[in-house]
N, CA, C and O atoms as CSV, one atom per row, in Angstrom:
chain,resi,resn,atom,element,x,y,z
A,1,UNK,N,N,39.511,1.623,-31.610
A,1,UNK,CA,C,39.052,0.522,-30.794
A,1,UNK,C,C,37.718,0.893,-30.152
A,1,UNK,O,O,37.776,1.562,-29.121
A,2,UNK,N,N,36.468,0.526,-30.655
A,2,UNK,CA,C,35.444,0.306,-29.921
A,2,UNK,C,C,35.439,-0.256,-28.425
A,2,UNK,O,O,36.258,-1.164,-28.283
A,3,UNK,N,N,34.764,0.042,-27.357
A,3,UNK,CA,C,34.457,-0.164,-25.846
A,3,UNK,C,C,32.938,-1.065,-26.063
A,3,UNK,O,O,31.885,-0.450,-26.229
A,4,UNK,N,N,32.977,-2.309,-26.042
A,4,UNK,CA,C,31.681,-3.520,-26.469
A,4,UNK,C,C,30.984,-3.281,-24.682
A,4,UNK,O,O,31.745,-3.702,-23.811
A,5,UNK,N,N,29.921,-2.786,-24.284
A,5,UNK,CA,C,29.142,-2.325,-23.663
A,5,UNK,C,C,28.308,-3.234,-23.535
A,5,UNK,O,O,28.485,-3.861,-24.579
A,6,UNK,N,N,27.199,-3.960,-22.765
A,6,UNK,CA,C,26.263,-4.437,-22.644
A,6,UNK,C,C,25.140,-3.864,-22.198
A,6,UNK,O,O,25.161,-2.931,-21.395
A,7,UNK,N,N,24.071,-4.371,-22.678
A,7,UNK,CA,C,22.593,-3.996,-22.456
A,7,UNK,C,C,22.568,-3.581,-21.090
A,7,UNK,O,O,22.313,-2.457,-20.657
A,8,UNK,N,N,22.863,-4.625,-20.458
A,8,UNK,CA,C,22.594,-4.465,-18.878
A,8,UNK,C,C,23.482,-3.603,-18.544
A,8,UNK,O,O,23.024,-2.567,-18.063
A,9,UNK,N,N,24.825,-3.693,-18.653
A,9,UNK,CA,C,25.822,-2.344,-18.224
A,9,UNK,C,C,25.096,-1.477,-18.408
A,9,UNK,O,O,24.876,-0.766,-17.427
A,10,UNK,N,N,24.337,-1.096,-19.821
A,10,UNK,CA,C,24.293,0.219,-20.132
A,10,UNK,C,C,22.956,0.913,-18.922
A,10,UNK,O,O,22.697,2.021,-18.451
A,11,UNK,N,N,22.442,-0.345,-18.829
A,11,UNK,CA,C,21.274,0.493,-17.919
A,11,UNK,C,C,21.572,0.666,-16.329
A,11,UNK,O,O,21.098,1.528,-15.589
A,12,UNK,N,N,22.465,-0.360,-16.003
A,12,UNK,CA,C,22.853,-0.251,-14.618
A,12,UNK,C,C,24.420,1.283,-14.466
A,12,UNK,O,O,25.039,1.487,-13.421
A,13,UNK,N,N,24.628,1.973,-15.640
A,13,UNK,CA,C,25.297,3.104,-15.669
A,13,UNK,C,C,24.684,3.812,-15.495
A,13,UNK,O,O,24.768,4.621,-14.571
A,14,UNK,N,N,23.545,3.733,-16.631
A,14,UNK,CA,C,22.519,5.092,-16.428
A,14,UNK,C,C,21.680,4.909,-15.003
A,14,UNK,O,O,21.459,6.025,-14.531
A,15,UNK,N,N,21.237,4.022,-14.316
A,15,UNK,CA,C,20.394,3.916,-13.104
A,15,UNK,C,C,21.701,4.686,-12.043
A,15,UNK,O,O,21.493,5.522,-11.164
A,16,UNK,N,N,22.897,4.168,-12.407
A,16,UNK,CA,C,23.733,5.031,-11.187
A,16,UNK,C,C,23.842,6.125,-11.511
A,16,UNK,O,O,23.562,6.960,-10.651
A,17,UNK,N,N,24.301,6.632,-12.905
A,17,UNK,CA,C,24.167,8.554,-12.671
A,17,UNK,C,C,22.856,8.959,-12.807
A,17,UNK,O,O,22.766,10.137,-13.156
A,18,UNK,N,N,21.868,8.415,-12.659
A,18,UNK,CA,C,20.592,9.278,-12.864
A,18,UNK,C,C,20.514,9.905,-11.283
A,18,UNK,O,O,20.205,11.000,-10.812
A,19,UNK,N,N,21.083,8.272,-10.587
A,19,UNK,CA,C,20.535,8.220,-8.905
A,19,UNK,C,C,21.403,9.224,-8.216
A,19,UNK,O,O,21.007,10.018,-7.363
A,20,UNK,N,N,22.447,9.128,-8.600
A,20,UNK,CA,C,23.939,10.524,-8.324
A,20,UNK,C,C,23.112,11.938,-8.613
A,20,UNK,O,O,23.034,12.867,-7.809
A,21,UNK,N,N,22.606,11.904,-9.729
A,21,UNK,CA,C,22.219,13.120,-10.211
A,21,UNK,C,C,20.980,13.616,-9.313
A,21,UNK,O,O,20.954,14.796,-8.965
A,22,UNK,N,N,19.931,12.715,-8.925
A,22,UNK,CA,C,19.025,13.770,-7.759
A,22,UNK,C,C,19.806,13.886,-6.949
A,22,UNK,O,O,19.996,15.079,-6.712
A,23,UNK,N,N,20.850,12.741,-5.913
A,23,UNK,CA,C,21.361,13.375,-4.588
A,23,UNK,C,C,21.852,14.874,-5.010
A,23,UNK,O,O,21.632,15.972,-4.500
A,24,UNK,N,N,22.518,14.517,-6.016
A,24,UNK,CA,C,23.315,15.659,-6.552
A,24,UNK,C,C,22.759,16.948,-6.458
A,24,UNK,O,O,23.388,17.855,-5.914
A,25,UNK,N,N,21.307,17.165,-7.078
A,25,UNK,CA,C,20.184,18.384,-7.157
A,25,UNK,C,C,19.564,18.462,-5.799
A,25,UNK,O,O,19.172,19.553,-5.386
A,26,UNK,N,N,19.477,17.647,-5.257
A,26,UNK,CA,C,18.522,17.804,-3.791
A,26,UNK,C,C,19.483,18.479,-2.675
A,26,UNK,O,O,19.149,19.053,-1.638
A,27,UNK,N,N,20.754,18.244,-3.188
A,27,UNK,CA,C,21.537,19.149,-1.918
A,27,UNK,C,C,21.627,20.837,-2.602
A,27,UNK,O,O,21.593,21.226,-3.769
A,28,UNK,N,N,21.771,21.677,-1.129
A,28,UNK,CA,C,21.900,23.025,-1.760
A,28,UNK,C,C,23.004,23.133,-1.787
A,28,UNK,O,O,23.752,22.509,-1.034
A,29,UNK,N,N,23.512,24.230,-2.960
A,29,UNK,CA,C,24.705,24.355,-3.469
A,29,UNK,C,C,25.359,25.134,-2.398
A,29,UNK,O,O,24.638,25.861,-1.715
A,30,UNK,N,N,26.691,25.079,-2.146
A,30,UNK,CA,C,27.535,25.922,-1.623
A,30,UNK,C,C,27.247,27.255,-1.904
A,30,UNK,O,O,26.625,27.516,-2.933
A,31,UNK,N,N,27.712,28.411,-0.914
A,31,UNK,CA,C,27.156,29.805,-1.073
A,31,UNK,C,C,28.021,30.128,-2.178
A,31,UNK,O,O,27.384,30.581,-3.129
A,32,UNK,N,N,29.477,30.028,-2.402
A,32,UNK,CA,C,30.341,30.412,-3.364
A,32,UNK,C,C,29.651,30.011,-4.986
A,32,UNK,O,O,29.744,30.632,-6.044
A,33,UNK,N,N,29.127,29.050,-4.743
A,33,UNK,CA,C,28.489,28.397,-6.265
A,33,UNK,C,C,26.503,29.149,-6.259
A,33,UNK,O,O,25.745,28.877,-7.190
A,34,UNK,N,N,26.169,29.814,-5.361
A,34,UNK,CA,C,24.737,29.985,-6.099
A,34,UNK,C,C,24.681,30.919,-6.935
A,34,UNK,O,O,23.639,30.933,-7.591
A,35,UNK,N,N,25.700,32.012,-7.241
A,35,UNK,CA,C,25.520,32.844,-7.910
A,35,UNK,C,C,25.889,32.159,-9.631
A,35,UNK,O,O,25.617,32.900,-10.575
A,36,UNK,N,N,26.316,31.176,-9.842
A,36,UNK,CA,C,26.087,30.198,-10.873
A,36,UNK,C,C,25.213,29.002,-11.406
A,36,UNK,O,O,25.104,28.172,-12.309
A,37,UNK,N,N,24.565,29.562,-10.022
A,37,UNK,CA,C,23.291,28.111,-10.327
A,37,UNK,C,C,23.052,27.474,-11.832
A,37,UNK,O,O,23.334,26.354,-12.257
A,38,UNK,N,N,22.374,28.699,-12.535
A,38,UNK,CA,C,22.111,28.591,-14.416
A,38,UNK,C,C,22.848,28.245,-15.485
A,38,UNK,O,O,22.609,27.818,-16.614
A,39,UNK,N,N,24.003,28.591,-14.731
A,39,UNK,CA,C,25.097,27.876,-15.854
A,39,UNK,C,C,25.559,26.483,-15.632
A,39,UNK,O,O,26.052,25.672,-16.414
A,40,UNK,N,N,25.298,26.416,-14.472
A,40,UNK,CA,C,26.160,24.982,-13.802
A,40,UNK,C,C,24.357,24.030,-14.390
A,40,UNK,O,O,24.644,22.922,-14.842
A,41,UNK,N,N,22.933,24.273,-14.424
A,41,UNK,CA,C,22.180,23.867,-15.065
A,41,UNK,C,C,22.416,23.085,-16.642
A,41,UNK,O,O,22.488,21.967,-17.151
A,42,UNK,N,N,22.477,24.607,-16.998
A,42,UNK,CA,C,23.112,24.246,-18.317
A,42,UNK,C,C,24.062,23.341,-18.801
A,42,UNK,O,O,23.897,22.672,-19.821
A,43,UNK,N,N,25.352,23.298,-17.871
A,43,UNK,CA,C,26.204,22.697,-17.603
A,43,UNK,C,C,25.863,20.967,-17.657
A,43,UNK,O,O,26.164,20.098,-18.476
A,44,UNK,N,N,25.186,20.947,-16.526
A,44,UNK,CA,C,25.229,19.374,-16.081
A,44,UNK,C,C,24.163,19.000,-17.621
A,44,UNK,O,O,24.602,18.230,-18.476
A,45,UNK,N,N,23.189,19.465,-17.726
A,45,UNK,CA,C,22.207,18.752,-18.935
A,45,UNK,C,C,22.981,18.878,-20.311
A,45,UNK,O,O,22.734,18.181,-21.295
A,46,UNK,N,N,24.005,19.915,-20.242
A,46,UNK,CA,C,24.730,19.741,-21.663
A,46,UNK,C,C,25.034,17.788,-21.780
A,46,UNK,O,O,24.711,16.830,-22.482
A,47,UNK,N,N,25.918,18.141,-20.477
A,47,UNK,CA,C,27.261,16.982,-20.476
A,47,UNK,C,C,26.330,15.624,-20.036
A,47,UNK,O,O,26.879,14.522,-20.016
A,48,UNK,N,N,24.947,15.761,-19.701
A,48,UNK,CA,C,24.233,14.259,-19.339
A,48,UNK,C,C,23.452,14.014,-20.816
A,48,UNK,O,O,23.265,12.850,-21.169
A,49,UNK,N,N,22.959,15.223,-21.751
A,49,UNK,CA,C,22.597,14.780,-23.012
A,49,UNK,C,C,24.699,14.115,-23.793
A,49,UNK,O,O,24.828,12.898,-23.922
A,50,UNK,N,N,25.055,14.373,-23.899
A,50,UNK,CA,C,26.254,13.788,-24.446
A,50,UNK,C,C,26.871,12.526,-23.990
A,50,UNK,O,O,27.545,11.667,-24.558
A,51,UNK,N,N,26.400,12.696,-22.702
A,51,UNK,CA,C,27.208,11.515,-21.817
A,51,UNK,C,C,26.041,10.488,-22.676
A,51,UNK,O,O,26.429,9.784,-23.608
A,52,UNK,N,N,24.780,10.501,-22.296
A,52,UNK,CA,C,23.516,9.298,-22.435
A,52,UNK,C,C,23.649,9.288,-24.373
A,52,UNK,O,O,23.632,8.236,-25.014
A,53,UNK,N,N,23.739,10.264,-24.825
A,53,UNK,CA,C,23.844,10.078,-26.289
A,53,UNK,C,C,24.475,8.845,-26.374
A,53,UNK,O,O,23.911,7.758,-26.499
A,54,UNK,N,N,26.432,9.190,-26.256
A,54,UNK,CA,C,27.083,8.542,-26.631
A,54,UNK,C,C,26.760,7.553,-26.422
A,54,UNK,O,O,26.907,6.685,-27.282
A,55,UNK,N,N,25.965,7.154,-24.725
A,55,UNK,CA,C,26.035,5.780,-24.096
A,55,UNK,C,C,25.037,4.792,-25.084
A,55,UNK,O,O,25.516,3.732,-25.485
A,56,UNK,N,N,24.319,4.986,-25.279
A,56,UNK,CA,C,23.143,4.741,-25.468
A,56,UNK,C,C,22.299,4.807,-27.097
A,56,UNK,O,O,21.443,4.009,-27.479
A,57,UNK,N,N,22.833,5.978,-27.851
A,57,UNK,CA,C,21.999,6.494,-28.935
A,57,UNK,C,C,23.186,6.268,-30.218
A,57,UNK,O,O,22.622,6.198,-31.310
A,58,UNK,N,N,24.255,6.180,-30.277
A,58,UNK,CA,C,25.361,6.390,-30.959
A,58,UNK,C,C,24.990,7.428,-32.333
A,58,UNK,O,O,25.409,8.583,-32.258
A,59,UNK,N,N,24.293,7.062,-33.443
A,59,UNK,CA,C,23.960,7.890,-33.981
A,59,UNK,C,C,22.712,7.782,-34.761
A,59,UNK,O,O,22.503,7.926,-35.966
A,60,UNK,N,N,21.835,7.454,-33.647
A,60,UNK,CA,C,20.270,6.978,-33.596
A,60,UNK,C,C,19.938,8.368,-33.361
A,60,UNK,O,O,20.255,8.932,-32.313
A,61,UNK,N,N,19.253,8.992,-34.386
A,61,UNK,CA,C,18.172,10.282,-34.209
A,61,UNK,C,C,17.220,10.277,-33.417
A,61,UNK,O,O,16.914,11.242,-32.717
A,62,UNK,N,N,16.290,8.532,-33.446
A,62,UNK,CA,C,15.739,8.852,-32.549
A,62,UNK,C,C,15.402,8.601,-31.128
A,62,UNK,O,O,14.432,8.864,-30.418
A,63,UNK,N,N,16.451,8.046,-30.972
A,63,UNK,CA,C,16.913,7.375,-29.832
A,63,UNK,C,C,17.533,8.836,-28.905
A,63,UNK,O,O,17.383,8.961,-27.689
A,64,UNK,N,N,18.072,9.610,-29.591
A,64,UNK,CA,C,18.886,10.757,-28.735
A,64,UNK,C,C,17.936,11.907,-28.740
A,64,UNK,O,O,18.327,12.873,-28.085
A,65,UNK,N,N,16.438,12.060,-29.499
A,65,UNK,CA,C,15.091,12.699,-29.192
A,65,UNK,C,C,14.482,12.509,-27.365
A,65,UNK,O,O,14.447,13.219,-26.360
A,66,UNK,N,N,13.948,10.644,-27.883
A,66,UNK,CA,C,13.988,10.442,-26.298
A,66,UNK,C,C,15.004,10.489,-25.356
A,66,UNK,O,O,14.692,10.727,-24.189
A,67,UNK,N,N,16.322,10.281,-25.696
A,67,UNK,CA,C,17.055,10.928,-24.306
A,67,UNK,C,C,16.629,12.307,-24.036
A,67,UNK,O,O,16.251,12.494,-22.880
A,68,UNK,N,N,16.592,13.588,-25.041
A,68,UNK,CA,C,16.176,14.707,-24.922
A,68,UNK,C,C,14.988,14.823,-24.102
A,68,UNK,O,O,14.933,15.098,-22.903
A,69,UNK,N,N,14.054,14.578,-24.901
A,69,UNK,CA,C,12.524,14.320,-24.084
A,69,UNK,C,C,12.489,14.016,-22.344
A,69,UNK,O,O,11.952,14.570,-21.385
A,70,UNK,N,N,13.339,12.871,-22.527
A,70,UNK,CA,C,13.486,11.581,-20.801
A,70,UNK,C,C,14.262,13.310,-20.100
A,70,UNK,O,O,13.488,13.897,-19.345
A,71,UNK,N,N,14.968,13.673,-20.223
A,71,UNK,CA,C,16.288,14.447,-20.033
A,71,UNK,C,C,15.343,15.684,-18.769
A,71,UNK,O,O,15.346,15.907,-17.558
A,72,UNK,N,N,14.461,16.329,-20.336
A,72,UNK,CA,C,13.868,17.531,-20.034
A,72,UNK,C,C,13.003,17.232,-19.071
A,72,UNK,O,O,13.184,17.888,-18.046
A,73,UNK,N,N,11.710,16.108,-19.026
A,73,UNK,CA,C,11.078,15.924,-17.874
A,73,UNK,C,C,11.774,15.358,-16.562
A,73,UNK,O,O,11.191,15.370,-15.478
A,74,UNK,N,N,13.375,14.738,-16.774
A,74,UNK,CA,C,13.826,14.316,-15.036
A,74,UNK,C,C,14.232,16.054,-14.587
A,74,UNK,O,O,14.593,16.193,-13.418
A,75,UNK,N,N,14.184,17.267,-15.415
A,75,UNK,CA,C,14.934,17.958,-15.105
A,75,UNK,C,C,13.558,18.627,-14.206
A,75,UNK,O,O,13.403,19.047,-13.060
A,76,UNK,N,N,12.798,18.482,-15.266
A,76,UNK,CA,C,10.764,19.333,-14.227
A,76,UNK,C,C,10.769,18.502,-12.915
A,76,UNK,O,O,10.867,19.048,-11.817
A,77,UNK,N,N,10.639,16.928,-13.100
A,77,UNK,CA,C,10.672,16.495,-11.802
A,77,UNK,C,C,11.325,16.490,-10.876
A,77,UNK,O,O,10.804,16.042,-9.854
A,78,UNK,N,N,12.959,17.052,-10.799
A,78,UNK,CA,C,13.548,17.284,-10.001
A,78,UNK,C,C,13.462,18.776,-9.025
A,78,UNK,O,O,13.827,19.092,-7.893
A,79,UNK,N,N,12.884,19.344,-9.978
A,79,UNK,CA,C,12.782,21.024,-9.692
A,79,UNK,C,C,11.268,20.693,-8.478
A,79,UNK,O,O,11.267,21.276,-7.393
A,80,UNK,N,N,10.509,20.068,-8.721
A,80,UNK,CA,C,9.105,19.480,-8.291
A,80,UNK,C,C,9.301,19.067,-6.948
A,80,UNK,O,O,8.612,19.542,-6.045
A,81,UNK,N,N,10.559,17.861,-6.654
A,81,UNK,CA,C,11.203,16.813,-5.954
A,81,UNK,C,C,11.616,18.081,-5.205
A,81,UNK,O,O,11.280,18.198,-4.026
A,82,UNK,N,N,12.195,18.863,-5.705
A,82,UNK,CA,C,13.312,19.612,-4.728
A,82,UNK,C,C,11.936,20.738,-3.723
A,82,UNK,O,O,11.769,20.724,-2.503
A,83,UNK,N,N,11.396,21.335,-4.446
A,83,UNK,CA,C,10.219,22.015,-3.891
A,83,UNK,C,C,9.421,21.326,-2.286
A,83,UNK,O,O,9.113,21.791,-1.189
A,84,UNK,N,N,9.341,19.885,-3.028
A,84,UNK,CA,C,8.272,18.982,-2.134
A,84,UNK,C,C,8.954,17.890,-0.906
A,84,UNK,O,O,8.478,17.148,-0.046
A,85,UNK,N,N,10.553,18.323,-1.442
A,85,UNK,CA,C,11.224,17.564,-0.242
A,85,UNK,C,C,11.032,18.541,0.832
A,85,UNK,O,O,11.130,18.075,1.967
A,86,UNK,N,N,10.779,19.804,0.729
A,86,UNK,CA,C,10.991,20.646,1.847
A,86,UNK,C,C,9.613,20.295,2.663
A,86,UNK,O,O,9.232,21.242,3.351
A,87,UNK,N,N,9.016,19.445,2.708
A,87,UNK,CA,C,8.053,19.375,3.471
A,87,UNK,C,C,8.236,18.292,4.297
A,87,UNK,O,O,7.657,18.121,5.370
A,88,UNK,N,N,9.059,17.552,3.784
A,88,UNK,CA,C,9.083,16.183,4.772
A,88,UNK,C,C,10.216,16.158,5.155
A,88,UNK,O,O,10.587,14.990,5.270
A,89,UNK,N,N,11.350,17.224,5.548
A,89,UNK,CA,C,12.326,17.609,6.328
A,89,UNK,C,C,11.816,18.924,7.006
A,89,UNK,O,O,11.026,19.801,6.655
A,90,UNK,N,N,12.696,18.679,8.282
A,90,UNK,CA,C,12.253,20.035,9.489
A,90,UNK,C,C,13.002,20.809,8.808
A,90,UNK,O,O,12.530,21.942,8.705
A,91,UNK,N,N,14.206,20.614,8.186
A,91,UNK,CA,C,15.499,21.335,7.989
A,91,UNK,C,C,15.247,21.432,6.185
A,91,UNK,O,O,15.579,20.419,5.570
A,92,UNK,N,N,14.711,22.542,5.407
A,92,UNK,CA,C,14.627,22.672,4.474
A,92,UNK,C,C,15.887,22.802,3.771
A,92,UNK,O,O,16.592,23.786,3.996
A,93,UNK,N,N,16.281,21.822,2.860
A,93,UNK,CA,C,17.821,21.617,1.744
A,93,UNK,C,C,17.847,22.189,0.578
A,93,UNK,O,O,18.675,22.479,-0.285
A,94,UNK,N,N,16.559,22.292,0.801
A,94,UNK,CA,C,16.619,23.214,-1.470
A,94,UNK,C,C,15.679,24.126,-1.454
A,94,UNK,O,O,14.900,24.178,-0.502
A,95,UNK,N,N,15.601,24.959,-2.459
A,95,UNK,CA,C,14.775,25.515,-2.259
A,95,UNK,C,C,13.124,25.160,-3.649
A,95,UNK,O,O,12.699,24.076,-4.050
A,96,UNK,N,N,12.701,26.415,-3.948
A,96,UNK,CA,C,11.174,25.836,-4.500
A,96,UNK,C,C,11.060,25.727,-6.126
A,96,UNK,O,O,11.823,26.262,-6.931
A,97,UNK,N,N,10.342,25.210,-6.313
A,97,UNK,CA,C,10.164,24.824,-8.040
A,97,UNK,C,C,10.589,26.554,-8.856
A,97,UNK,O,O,10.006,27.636,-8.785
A,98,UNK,N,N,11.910,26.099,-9.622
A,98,UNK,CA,C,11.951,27.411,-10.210
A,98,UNK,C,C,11.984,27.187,-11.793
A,98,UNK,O,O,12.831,26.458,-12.308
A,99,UNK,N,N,11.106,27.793,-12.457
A,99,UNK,CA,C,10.840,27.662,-14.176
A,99,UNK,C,C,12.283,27.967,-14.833
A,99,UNK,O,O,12.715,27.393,-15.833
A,100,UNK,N,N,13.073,29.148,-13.968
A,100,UNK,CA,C,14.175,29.617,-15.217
A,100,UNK,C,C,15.589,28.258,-14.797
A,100,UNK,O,O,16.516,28.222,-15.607
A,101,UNK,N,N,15.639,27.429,-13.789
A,101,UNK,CA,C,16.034,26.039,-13.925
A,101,UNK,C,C,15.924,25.514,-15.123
A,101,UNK,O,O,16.757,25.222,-15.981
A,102,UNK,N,N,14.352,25.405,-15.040
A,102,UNK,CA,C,13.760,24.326,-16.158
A,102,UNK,C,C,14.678,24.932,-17.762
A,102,UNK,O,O,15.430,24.260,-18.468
A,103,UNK,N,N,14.374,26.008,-17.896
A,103,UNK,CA,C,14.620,27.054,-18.655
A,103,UNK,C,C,16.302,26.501,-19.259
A,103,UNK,O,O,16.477,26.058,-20.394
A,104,UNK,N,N,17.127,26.617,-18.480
A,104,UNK,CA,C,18.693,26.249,-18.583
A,104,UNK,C,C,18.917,25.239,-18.917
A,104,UNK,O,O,19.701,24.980,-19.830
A,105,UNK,N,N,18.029,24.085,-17.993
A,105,UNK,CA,C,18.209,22.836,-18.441
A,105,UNK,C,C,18.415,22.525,-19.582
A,105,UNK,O,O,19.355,21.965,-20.145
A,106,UNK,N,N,16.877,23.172,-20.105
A,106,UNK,CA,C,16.548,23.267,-22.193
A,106,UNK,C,C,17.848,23.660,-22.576
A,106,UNK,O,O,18.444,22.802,-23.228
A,107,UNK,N,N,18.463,24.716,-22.360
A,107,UNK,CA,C,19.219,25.375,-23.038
A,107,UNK,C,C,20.496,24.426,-22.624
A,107,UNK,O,O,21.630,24.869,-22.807
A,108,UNK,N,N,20.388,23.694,-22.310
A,108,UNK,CA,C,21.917,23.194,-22.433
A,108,UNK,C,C,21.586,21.676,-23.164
A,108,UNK,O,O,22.471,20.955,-23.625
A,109,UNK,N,N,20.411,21.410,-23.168
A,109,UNK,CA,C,19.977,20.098,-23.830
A,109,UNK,C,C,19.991,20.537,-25.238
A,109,UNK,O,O,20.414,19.765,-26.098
A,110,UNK,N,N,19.554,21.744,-25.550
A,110,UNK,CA,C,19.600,22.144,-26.917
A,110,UNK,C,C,20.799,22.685,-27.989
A,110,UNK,O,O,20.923,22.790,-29.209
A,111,UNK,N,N,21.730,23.007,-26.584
A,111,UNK,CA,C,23.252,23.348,-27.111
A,111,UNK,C,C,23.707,21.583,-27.501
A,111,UNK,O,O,24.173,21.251,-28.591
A,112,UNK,N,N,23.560,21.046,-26.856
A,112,UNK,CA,C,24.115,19.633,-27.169
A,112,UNK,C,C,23.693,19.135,-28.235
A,112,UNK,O,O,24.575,18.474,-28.785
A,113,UNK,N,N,22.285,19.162,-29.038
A,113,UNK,CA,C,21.807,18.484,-29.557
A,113,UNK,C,C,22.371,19.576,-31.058
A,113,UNK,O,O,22.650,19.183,-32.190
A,114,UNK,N,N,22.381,20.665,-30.644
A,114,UNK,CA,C,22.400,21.190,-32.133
A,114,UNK,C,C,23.977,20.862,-32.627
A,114,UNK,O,O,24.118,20.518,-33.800
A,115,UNK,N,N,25.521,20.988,-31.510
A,115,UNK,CA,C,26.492,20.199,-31.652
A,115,UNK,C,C,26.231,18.849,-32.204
A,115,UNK,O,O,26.684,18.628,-33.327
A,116,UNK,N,N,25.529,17.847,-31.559
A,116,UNK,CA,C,25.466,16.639,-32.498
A,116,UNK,C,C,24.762,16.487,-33.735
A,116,UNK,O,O,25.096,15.637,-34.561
A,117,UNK,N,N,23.758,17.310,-33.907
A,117,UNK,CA,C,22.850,17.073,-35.326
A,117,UNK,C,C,24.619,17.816,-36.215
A,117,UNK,O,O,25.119,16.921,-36.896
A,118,UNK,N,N,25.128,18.618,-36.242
A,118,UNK,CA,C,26.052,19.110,-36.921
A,118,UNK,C,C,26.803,17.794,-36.868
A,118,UNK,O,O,26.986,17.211,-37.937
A,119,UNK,N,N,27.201,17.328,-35.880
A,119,UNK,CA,C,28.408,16.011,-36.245
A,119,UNK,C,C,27.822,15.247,-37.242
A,119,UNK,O,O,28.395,14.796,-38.234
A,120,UNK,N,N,26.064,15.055,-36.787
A,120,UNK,CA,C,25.514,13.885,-37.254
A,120,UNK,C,C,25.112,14.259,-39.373
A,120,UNK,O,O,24.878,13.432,-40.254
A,121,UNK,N,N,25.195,15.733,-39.459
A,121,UNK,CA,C,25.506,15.906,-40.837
A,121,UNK,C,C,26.740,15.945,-41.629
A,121,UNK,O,O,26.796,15.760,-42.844
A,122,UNK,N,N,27.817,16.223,-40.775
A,122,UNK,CA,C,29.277,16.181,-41.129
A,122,UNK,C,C,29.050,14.584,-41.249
A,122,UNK,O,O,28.399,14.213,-42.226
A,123,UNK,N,N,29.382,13.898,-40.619
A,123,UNK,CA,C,29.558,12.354,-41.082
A,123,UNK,C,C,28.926,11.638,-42.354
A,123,UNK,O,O,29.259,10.747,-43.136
A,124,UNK,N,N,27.493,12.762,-42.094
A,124,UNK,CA,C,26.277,11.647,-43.043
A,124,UNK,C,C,27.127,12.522,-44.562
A,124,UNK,O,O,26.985,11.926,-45.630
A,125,UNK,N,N,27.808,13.629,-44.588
A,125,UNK,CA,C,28.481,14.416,-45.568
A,125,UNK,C,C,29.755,13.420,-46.077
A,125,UNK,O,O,30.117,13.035,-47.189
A,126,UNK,N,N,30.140,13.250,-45.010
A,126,UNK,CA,C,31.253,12.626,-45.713
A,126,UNK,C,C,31.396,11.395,-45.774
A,126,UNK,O,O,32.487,10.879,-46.013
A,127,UNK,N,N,29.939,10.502,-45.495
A,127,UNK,CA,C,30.435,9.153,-45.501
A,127,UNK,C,C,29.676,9.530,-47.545
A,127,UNK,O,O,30.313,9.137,-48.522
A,128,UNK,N,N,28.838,10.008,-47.629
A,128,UNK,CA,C,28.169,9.966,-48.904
A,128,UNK,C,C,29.269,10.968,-49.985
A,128,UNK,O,O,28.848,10.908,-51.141
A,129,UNK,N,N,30.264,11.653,-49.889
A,129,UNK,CA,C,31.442,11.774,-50.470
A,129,UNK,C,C,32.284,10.623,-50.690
A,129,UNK,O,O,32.771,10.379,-51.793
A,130,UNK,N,N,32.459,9.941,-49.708
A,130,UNK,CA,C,32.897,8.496,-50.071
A,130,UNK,C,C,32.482,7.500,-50.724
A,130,UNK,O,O,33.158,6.716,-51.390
A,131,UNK,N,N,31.130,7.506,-50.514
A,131,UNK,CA,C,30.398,6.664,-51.799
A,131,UNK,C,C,30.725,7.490,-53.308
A,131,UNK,O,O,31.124,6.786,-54.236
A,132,UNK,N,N,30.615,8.447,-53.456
A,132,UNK,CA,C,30.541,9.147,-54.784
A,132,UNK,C,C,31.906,9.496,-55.155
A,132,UNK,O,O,31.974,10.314,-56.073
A,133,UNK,N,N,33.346,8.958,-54.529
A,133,UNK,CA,C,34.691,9.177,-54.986
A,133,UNK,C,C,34.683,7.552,-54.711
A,133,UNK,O,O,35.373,7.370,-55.714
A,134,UNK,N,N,34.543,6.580,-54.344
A,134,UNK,CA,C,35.001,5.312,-54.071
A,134,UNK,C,C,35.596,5.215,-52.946
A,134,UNK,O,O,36.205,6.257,-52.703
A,135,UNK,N,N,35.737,4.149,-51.844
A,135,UNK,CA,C,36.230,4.239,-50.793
A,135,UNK,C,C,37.041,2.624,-50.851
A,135,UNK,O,O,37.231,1.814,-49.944
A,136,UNK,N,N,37.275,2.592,-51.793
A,136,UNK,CA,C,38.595,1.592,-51.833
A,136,UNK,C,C,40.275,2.333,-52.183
A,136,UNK,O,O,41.290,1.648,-52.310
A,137,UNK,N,N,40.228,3.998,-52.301
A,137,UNK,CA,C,41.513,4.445,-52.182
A,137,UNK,C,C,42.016,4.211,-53.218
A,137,UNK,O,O,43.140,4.670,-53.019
A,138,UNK,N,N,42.025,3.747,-54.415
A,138,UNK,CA,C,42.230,3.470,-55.590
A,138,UNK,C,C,42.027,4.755,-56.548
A,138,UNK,O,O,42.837,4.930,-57.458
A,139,UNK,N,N,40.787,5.799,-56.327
A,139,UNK,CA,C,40.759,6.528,-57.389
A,139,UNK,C,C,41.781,7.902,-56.734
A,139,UNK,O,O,41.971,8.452,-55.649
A,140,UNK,N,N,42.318,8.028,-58.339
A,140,UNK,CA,C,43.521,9.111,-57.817
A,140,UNK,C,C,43.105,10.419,-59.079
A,140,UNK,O,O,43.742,11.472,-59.111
């Protein structure tokens, strides 16, 4: 059973977790969680390239490029955002633009993508096995 989605849903989903996702980065992490900062990086950009794939790209190559692309620069501008909020609070919340962030981000955008290019050849494998055995179930 397909989930029939609309245009507008789809963008008023993504406008709410994008908007979740700075509050989300602009607060500092709990002391128990900084010694995971990089993974929990990795983490969130794995599961927001998969989440926006699915939403959005289904199995559009290049549609799930620009999510990649869109992905990697909200991840620079947030690192930027987080740096430059500390100036217009007395009470500094994050701390300053850090590259090996940026760094994780990639790496979890790139773990995702190389998981889906593999799905996206398994399928394109076996839908073209099905053309070349018949896919009316008949040949035995």
């Amino acid at each position: 059973m397909k989930l029939k989605i609309s245009t507008a849903q789809k963008i008023m989903i993504t406008v709410l977790v994008l908007g979740c996702s700075v509050v989300g980065f602009m607060v500092k992490l709990p002391a128990m969680f900084r010694h995971q900062d990089r993974e929990m990086h990795a983490a969130f950009y794995f599961v927001a390239a998969a989440f926006f794939t699915l939403l959005l790209a289904g199995r559009n190559l290049w549609i799930h490029l620009l999510i990649i692309g869109a992905l990697a620069g909200f991840g620079v501008c947030i690192e930027y955002a987080q740096q430059y909020s500390n100036r217009f609070f007395r009470h500094p919340f994050h701390g300053r633009f850090d590259p090996v962030d940026v760094k994780y981000n990639i790496m979890g955008l790139l773990a995702f993508s190389a998981i889906w290019l593999l799905y996206l050849l398994l399928a394109w494998l076996f839908r073209a096995q099905q053309v070349n055995h018949g896919n009316d179930g008949t040949n035995m």
